[in-house]
C-alpha positions as CSV (number, residue, x, y, z in Angstrom):
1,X,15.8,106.4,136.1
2,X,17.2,106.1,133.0
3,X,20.6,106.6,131.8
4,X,19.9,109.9,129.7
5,X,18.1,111.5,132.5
6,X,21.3,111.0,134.4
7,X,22.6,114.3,132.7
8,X,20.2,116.5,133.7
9,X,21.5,118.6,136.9
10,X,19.1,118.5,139.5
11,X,18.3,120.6,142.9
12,X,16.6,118.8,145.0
13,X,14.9,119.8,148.1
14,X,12.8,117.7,150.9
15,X,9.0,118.8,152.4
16,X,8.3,116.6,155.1
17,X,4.9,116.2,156.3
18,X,5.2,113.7,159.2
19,X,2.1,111.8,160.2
20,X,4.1,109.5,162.9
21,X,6.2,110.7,165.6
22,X,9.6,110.9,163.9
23,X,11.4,113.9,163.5
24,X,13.5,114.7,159.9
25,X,16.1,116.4,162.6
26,X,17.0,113.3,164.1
27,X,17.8,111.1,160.9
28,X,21.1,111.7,160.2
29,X,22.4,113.3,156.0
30,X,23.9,110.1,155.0
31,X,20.6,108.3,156.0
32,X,18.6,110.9,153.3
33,X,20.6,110.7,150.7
34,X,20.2,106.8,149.7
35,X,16.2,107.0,150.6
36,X,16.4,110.2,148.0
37,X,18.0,108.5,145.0
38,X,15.4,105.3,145.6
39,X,12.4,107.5,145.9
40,X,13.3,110.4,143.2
41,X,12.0,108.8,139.7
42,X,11.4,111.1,136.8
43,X,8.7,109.9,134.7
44,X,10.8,109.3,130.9
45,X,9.6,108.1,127.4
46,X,11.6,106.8,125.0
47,X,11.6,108.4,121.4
48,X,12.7,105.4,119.5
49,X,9.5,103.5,121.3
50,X,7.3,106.5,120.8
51,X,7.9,106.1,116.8
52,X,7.7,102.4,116.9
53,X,4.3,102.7,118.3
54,X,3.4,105.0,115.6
55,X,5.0,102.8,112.9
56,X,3.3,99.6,114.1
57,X,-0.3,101.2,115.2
58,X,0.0,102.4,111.2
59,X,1.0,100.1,109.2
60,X,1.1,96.9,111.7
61,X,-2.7,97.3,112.1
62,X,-3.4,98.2,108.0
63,X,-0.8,95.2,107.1
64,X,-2.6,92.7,109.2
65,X,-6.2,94.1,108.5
66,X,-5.1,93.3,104.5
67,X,-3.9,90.2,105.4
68,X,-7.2,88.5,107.5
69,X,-9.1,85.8,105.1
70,X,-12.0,87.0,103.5
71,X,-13.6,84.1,103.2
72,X,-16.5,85.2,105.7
73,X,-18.3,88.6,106.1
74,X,-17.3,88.6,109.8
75,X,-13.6,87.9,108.8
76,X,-13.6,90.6,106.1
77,X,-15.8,92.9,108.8
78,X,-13.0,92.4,111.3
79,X,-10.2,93.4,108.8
80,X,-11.8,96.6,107.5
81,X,-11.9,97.6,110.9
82,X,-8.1,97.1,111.6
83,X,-7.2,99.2,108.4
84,X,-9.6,101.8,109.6
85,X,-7.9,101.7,113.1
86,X,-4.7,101.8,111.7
87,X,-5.4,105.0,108.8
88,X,-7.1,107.0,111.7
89,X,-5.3,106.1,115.2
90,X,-2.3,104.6,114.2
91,X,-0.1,107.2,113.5
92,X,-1.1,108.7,116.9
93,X,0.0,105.8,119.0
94,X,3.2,107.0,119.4
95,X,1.6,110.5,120.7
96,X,-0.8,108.9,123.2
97,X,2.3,107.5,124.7
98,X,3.5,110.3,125.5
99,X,0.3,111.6,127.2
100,X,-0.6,114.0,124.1
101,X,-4.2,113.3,123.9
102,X,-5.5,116.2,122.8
103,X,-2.8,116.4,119.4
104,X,-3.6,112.4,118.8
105,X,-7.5,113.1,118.7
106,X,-7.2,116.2,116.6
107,X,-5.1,114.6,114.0
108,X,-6.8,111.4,114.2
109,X,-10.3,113.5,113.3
110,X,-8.5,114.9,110.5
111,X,-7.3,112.0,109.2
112,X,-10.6,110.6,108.9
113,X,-12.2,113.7,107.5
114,X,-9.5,113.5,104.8
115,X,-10.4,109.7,104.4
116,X,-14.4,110.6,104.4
117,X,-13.6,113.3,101.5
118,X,-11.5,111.0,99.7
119,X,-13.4,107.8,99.6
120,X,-16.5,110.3,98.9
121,X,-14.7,111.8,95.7
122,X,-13.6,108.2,94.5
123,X,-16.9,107.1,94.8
124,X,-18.3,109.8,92.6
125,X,-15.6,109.3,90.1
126,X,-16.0,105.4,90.0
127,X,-19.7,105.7,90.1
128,X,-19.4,107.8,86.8
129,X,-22.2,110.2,88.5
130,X,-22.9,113.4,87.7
131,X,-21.4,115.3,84.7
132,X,-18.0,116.1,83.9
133,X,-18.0,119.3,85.9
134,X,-18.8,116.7,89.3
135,X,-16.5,114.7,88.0
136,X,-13.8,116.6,88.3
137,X,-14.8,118.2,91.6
138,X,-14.8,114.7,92.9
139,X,-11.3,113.7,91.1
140,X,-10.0,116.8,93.4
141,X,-11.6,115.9,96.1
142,X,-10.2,112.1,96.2
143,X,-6.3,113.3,95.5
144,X,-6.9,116.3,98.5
145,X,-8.3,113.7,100.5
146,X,-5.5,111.2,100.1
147,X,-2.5,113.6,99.8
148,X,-3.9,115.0,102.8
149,X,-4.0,112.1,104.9
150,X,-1.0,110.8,103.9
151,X,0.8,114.8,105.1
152,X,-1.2,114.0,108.5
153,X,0.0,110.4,108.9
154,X,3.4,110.9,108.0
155,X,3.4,114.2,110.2
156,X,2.5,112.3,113.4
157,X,4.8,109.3,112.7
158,X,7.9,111.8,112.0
159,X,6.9,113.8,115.2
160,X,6.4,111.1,117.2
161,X,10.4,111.2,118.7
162,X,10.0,114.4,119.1
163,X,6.6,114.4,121.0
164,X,8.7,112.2,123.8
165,X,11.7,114.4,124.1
166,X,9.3,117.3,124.7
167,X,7.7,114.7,127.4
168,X,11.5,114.5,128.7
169,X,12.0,117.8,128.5
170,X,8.9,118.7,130.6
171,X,9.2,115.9,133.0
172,X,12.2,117.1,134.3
173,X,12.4,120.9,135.0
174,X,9.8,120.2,137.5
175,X,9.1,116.7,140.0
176,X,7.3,115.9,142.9
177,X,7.5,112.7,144.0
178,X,6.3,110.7,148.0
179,X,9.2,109.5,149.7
180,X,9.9,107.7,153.0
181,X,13.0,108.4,155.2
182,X,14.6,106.1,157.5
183,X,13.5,105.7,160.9
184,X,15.5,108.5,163.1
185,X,18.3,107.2,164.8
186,X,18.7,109.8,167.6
187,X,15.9,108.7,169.1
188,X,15.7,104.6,168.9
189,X,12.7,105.5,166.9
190,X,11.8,102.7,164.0
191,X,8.8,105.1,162.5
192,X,9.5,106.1,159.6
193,X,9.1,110.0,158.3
194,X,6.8,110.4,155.0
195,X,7.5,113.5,152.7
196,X,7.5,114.3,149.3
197,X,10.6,114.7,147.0
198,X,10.6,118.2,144.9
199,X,13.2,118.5,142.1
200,X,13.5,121.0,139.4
201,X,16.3,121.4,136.8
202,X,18.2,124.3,136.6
């Protein structure tokens, strides 16, 4: 368990479900307790991990994407995927870490409906199609697309601390985790007793 979790004040209380012959009433309190501690882990995430993630699945993956040799289609084919990784997922990792699917694919879909508009827009602009009324739909539609990609990525990455402290959070006002007690003394038994460990904070 980790060190910060070490603050949280827990209650815990023992089901046993025994599938052997050993009774809980025959193993004696100080017994439990060690077996407890050992078997009681609370899931935890770390925040400073969670926004490394999101920093290096970002603009680790875009950096090295930039930086692979063009020199062959395959090559340049390889690093245009890795910037496309890192635009869209990237600035999720840090979320998927902390078992937020759902926010990382609904963000990463924005992000790359922002990217679709934007690239679409510059195109137009670059192109020099359409007249100057499409023009300047499209010069809109590039600077909403990027701005808004950028407020998306930089959301997720700031978040990303946060996202594991809510993880935390959650993780520990309620736990159920298996456990095994020590075989019961009173009756020269050496079968163990197999239970589960419920915890909630308070």
């Amino acid at each position: 368990m980790s060190a910060q979790s070490l603050n949280i004040k827990l209650i815990s209380t023992i089901v046993v479900v025994c599938f052997l012959a050993a009774p809980l009433s025959a193993a004696p309190a100080e017994t439990v307790e060690p077996y407890l501690s050992q078997t009681m882990e609370i899931p935890y995430r770390s925040p400073s991990f969670a926004l490394t993630l999101s920093l290096a699945g970002s603009i680790g993956l875009i950096g090295a994407g930039m930086a692979m040799d063009n020199s062959s289609s395959l090559e340049s084919s390889g690093g245009m995927a890795l910037i496309a990784l890192g635009a869209i997922v990237g600035p999720s990792a840090g979320h998927l870490y902390t078992g937020q699917t759902s926010r990382a694919l609904w963000f990463s879909l924005g992000r790359a409906a922002a990217l679709s508009g934007g690239f679409l827009g510059a195109m137009v602009v670059g192109g020099g199609h359409g007249d100057e009324t499409g023009e300047t739909g499209a010069i809109v539609l590039a600077i909403a697309g990027g701005v808004t990609w950028l407020g998306l990525s930089l959301w997720d990455i700031v978040d990303a601390p946060r996202s594991a402290q809510r993880f935390n959070e959650k993780a520990h006002a309620f736990a159920l985790a298996p456990m095994v007690l020590p075989p019961a003394a009173a009756d020269d038994s050496d079968t163990p007793a197999y239970g589960l460990a419920l915890a909630w904070r308070y």
